[in-house]
Backbone bond lengths (Angstrom), bond angles and torsions (degrees), N, CA, C in turn:
res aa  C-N    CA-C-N  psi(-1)  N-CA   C-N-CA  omega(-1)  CA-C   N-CA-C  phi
1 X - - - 1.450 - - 1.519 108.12 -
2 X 1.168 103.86 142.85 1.634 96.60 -178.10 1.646 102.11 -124.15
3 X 1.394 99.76 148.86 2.129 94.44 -170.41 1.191 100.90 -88.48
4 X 1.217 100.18 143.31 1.602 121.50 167.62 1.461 111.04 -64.84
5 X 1.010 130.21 -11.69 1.675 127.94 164.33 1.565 116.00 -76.89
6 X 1.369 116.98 -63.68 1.663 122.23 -165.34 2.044 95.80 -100.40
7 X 1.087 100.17 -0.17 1.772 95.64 -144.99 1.633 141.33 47.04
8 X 1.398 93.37 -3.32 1.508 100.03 168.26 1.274 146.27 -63.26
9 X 1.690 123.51 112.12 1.170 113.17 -125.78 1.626 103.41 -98.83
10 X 1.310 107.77 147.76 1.480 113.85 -149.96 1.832 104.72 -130.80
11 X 1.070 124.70 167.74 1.603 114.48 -174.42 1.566 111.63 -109.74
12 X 1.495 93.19 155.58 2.158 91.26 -150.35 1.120 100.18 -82.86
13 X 1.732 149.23 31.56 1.005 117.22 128.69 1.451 140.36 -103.94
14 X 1.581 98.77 10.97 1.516 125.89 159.25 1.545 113.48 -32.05
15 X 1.388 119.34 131.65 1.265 113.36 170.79 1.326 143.01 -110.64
16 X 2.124 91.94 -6.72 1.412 130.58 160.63 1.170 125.25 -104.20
17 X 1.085 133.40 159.13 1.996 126.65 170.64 1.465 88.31 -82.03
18 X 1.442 130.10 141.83 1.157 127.31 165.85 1.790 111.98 -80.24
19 X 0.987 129.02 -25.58 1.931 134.63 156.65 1.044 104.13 -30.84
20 X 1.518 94.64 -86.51 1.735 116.75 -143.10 1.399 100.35 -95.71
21 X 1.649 125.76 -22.67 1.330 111.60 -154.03 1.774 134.72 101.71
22 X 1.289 103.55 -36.97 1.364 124.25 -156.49 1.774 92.17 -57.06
23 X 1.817 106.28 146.24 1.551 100.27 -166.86 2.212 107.16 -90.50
24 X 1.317 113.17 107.54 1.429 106.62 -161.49 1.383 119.08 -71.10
25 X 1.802 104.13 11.82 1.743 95.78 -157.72 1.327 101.06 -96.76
26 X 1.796 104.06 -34.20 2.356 86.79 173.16 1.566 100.84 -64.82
27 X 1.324 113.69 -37.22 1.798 106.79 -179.44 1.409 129.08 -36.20
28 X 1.868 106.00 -56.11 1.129 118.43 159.98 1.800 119.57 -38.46
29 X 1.506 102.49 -58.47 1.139 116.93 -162.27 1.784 100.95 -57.75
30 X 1.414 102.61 -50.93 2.088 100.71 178.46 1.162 110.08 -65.06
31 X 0.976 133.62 1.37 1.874 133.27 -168.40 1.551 86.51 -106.77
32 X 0.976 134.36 -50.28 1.586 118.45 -148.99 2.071 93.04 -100.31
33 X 1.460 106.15 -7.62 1.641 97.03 -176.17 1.658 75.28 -94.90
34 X 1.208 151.48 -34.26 1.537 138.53 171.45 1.653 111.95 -39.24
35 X 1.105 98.08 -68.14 1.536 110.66 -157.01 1.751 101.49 -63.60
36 X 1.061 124.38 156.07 1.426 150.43 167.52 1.567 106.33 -50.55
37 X 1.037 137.82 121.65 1.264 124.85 156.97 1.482 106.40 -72.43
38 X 2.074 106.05 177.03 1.557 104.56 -162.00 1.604 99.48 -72.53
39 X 1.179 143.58 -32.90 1.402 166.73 -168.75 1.500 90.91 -43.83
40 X 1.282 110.40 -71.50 1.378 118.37 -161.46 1.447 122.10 -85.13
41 X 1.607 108.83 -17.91 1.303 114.68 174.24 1.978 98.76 -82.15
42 X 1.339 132.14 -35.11 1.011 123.13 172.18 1.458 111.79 -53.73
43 X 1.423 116.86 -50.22 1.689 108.54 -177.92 1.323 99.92 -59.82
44 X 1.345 131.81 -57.36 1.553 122.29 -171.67 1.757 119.60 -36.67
45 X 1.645 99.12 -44.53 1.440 105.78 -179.25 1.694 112.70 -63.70
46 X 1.401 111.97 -37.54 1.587 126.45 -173.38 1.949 104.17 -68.35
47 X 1.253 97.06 -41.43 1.418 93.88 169.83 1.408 128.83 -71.21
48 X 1.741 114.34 -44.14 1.397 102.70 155.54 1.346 146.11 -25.69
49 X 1.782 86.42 -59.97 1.981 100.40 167.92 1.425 118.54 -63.32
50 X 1.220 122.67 -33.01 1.487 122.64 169.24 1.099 123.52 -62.90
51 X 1.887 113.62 -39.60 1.707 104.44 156.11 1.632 122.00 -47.11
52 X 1.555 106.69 -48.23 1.107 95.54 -149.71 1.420 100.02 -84.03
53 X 1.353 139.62 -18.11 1.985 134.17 158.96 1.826 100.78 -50.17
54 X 1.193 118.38 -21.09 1.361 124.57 -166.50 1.650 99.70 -75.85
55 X 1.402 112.15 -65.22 1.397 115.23 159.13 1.152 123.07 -43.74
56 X 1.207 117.30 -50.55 1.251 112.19 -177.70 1.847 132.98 -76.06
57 X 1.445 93.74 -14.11 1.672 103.78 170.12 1.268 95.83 -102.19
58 X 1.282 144.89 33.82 1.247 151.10 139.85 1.521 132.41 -90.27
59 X 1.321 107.49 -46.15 1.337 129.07 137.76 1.343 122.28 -14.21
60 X 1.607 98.19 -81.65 1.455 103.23 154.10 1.054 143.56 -17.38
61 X 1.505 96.90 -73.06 1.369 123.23 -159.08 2.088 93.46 -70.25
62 X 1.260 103.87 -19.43 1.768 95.59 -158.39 2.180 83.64 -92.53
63 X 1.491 91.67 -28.87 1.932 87.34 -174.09 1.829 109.36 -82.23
64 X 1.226 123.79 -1.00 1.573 125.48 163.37 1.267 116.17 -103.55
65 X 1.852 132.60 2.67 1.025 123.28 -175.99 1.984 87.62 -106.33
66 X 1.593 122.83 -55.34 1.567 103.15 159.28 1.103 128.31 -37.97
67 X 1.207 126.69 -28.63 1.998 117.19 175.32 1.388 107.97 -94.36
68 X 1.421 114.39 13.72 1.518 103.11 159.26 1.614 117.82 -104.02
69 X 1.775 92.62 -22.86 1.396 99.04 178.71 1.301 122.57 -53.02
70 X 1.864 90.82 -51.09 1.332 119.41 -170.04 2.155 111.00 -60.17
71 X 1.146 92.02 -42.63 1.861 119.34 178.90 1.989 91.20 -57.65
72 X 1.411 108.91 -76.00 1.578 98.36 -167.51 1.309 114.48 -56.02
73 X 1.442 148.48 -21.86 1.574 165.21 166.73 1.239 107.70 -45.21
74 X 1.381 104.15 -50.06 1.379 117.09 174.18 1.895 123.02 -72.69
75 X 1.254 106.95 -37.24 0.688 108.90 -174.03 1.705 120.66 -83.66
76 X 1.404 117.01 -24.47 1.544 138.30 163.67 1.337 97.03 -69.69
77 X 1.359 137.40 -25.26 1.342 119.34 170.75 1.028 112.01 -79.28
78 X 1.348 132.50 -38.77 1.408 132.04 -156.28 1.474 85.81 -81.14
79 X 1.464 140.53 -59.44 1.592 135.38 -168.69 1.366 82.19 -57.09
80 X 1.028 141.77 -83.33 1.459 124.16 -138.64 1.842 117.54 -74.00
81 X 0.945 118.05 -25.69 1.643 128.53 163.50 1.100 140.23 -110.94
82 X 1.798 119.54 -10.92 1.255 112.57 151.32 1.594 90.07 117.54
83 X 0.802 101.35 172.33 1.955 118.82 -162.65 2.039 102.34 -72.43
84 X 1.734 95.08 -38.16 1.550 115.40 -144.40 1.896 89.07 -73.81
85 X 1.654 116.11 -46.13 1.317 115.85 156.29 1.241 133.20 -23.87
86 X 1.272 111.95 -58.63 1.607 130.21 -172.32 1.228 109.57 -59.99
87 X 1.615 104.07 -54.20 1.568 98.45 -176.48 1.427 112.02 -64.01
88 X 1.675 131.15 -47.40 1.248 108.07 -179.57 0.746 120.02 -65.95
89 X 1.618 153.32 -16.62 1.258 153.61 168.16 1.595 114.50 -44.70
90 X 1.611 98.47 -48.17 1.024 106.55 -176.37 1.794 117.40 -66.22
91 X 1.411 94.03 -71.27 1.816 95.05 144.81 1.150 126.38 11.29
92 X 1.548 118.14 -100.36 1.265 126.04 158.23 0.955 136.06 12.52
93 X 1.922 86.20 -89.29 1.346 115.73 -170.92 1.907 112.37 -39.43
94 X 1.470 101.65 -58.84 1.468 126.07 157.59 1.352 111.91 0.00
95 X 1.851 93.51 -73.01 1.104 107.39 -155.20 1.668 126.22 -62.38
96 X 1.407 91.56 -30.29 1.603 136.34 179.17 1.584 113.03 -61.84
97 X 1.173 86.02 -47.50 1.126 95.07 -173.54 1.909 126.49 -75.30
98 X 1.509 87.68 -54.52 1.950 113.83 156.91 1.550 125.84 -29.90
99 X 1.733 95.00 -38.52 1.480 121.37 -158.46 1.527 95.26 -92.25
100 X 1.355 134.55 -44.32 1.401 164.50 -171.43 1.722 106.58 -62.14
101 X 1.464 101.93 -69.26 1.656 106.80 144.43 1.171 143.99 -32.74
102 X 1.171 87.02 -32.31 1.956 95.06 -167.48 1.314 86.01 -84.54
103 X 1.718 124.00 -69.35 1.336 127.11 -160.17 1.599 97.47 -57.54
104 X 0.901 153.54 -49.31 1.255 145.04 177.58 1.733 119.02 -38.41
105 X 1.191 116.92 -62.80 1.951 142.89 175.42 1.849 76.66 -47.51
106 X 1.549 101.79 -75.97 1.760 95.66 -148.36 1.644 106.58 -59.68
107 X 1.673 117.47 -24.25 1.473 104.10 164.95 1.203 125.88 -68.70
108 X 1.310 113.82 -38.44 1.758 115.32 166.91 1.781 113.65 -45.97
109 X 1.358 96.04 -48.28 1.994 86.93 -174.18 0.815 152.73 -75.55
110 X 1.981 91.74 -26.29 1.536 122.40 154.03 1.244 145.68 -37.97
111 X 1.540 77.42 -71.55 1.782 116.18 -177.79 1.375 118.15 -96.99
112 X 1.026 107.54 -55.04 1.932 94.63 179.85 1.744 97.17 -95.39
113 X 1.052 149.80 -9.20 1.151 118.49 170.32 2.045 121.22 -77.22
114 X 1.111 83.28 -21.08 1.752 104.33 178.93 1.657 90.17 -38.54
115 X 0.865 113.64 -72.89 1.791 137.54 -166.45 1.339 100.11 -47.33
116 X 1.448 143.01 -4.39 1.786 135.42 -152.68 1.233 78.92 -119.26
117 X 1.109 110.45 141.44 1.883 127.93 175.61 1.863 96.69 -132.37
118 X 0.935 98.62 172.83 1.870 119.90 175.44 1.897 96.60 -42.14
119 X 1.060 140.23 9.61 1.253 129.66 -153.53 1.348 124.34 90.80
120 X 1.268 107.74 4.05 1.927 105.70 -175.01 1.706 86.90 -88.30
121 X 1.398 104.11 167.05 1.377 132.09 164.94 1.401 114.31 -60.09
122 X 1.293 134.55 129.83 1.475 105.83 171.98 2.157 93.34 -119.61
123 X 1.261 107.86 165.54 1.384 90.32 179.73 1.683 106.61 -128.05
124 X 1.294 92.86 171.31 1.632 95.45 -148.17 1.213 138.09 -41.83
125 X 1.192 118.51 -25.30 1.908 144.11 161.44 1.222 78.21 -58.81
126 X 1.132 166.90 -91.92 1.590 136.81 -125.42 1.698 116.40 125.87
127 X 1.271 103.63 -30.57 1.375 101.73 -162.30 1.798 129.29 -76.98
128 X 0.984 128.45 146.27 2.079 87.40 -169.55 1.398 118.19 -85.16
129 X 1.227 103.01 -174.66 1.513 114.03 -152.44 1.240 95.58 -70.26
130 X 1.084 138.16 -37.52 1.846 144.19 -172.81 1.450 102.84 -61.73
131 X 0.989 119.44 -58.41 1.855 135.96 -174.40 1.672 103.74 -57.46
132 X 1.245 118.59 -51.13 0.967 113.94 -163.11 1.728 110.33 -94.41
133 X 1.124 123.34 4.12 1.418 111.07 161.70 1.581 117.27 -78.64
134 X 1.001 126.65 -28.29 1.263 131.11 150.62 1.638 118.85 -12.05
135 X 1.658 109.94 -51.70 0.989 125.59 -143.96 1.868 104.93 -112.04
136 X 1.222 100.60 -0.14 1.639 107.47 -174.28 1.460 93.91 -72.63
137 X 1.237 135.51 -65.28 1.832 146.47 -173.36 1.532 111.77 -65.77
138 X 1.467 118.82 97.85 0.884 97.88 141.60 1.574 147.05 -39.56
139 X 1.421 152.50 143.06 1.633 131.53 157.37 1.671 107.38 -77.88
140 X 1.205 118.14 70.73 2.022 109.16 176.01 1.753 92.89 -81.79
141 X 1.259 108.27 156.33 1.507 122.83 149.35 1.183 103.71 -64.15
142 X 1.781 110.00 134.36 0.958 128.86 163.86 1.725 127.59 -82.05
143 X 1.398 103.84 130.78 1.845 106.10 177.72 1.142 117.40 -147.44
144 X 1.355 104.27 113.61 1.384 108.24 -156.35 1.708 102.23 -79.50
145 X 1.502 99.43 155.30 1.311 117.78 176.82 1.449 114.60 -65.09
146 X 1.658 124.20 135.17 1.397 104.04 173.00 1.344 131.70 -63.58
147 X 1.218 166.12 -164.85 0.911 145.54 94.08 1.650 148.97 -65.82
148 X 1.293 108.57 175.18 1.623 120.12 -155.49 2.101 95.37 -70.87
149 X 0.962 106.54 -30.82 1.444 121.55 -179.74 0.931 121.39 -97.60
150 X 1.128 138.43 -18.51 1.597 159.96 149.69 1.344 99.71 -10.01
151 X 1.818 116.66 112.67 1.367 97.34 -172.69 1.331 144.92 55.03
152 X 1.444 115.81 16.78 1.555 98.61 -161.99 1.886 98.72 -111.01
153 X 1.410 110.43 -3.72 1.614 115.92 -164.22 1.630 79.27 -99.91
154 X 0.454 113.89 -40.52 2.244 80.74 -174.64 2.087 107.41 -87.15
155 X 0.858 94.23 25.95 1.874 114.07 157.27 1.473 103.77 -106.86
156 X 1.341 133.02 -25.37 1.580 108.77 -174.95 1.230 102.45 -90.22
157 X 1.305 110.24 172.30 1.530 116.41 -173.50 1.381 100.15 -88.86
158 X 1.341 114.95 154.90 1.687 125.55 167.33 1.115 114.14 -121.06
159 X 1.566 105.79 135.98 1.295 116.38 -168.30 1.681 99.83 -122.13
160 X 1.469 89.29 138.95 1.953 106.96 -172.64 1.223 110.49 -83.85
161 X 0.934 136.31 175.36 1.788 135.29 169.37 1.229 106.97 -53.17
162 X 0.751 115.31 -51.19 1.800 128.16 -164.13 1.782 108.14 -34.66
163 X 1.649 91.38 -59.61 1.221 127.81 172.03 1.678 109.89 -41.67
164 X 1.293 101.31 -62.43 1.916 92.38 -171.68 0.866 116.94 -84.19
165 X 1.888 123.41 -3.65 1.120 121.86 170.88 1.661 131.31 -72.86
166 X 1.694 92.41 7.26 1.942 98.66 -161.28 1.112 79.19 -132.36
């Protein structure tokens, strides 16, 4: 066990920290009324897995009720228009779909991959991070601002001793 005061680690049937002193046996005692016994950490684990078959026969249950949707759609088409429908529909769809893909891949490789460098940042104009520091500084001539005091102490009057003495 190691104490929560010095961290120095000490043996659990110690009843002092040998460091600091500190007394480890109510310590002991709040740590183990904290912690889970094995009982209850097993149900915790058993319940996890039961969520997650729970999700997951839900899943299911939500991906066999779309393929029936999808299945009867099909099938009211085919009774009501004939086989020759279906297939171009299907067709199409294909085609639509193929075409949809493609433009997607060729926008990814084009366009947003342009922008991926070795891991540097690039910033939003495009250009990379190396190139464009160059470009943060202008070169202007420098002229400095006057200042608020600039000249202004040999305008006050000065007064000699003489003066503050009367």
């Amino acid at each position: 066990m190691f104490c929560p005061n010095c961290g120095k680690e000490n043996a659990a049937d110690q009843s002092f920290c040998r460091a600091c002193g500190l007394k480890l046996g109510e310590i002991a005692q709040v740590v183990a009324e904290v912690l889970p016994s094995e009982e209850n950490a097993a149900l915790q684990r058993r319940v996890r897995a039961i969520e997650k078959l729970a999700r997951a026969a839900f899943g299911i249950a939500g991906a066999i009720a779309l393929m029936s949707f999808i299945f009867a759609a099909a099938l009211y088409k085919l009774i009501l228009f004939g086989p020759e429908v279906l297939f171009l529909a299907s067709a199409i769809a294909l085609a639509v779909f193929a075409m949809l893909g493609a433009g997607l891949i060729g926008y990814s490789k084009f366009f947003l991959r342009r922008g991926i460098t070795d891991g540097a940042a690039t910033p939003i104009g495009g250009t990379s991070p190396i190139n464009a520091t160059g470009k943060l500084i202008e070169d202007r001539p420098f002229e400095p601002v006057p200042s608020v005091t600039e000249n202004t102490t040999d305008l006050l009057p000065r007064k000699s001793r003489s003066d503050l003495d009367e």
